[in-house]
C-alpha positions as CSV (number, residue, x, y, z in Angstrom):
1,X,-12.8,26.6,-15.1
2,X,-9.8,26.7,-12.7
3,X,-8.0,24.6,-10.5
4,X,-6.9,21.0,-10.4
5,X,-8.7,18.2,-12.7
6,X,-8.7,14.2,-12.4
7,X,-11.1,11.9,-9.9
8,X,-12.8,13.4,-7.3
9,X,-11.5,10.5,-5.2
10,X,-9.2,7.5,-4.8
11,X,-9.7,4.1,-6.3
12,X,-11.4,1.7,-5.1
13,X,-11.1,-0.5,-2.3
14,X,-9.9,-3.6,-3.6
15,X,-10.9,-6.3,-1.3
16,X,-8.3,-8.9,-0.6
17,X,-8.5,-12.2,1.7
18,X,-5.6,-14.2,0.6
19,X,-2.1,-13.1,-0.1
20,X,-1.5,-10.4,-2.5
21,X,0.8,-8.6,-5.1
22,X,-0.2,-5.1,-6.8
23,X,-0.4,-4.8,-10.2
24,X,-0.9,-1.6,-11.9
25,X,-4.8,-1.0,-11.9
26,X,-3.7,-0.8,-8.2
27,X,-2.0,2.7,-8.6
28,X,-3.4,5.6,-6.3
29,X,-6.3,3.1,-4.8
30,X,-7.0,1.7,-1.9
31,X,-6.3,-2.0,-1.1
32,X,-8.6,-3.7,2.0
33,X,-8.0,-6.5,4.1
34,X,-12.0,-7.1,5.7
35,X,-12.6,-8.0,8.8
36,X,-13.8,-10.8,7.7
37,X,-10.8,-12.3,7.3
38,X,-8.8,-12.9,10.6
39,X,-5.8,-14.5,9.2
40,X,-2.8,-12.4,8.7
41,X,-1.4,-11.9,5.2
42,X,1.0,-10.4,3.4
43,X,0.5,-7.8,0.6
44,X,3.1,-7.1,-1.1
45,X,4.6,-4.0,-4.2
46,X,5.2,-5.9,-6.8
47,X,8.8,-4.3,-8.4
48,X,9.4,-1.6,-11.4
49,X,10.2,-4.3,-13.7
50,X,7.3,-6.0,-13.5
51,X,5.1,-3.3,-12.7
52,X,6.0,0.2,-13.8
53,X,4.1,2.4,-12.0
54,X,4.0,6.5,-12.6
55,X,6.5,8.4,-9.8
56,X,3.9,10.1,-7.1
57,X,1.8,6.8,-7.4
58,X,0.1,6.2,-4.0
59,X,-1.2,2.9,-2.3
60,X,-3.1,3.0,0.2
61,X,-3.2,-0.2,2.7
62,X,-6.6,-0.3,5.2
63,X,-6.7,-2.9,7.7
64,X,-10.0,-3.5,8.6
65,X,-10.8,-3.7,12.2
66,X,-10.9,-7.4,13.5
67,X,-8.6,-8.6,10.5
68,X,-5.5,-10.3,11.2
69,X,-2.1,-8.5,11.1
70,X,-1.1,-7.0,7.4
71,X,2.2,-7.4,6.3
72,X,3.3,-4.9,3.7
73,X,6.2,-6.3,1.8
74,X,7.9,-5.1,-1.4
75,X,10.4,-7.2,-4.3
76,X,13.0,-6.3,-5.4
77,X,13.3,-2.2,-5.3
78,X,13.4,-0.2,-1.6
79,X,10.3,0.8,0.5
80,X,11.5,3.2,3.3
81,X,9.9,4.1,6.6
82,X,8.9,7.9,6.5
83,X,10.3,10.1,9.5
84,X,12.9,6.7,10.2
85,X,14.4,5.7,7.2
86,X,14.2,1.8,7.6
87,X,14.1,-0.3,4.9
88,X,12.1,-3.6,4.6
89,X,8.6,-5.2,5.4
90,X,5.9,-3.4,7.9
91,X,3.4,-4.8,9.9
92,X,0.0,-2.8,9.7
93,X,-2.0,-3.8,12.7
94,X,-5.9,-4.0,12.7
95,X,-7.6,-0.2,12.0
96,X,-4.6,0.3,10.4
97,X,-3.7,2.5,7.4
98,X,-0.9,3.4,5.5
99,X,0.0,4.9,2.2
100,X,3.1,3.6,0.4
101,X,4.3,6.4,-2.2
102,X,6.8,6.2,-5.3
103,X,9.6,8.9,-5.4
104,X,11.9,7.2,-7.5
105,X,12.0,4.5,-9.8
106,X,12.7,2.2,-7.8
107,X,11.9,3.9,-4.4
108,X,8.6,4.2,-1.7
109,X,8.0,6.1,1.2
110,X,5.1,4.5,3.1
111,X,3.1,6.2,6.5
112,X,0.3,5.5,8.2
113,X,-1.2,5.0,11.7
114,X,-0.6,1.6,13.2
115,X,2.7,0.9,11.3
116,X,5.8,-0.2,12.4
């Protein structure tokens, strides 16, 4: 056999209604806020040194559609805006999705539609 191995997919989702921190079983899955929940929250990268994930590990952030406003934070290490360059939180409105990615150790790039 040829070509690339691992899943066939990304992880999860991992539903979340309250506020949030990622910890490692987190890396290259998805993490949900549900419609079901209308209050806006913040969910948040936890840092290298608590959390040491692999470089190239992707996050992706879905905000369901009815679901309050999704803050994505991080700690202590940078998260930049891709195509901008800004550091600091983003707000991921409702049918929202973004995908926060590690290229350094200390370092993300996030994306998505419906992020500023």
């Amino acid at each position: 056999a040829t070509g690339p191995t691992g899943p066939a997919s990304i992880g999860g989702p991992n539903s979340n209604s309250a506020p949030y921190t990622t910890v490692l079983a987190d890396a290259n899955g998805i993490i949900l806020h549900p419609t079901a929940d209308v209050t806006a929250r913040t969910f948040t990268i936890n840092s290298n040194a608590n959390v040491p994930y692999s470089l190239g590990t992707a996050i992706t952030f879905i905000n369901e559609h009815g679901a309050g406003t999704l803050t994505i934070a991080i700690t202590a290490d940078a998260m930049y805006l891709a195509g901008v360059g800004t550091t600091g939180n983003r707000t991921l409105v409702a049918n929202g999705i973004a995908t926060a990615v590690k290229v350094t150790t200390t370092e993300w790039l996030i994306s998505g539609s419906g992020l500023t």
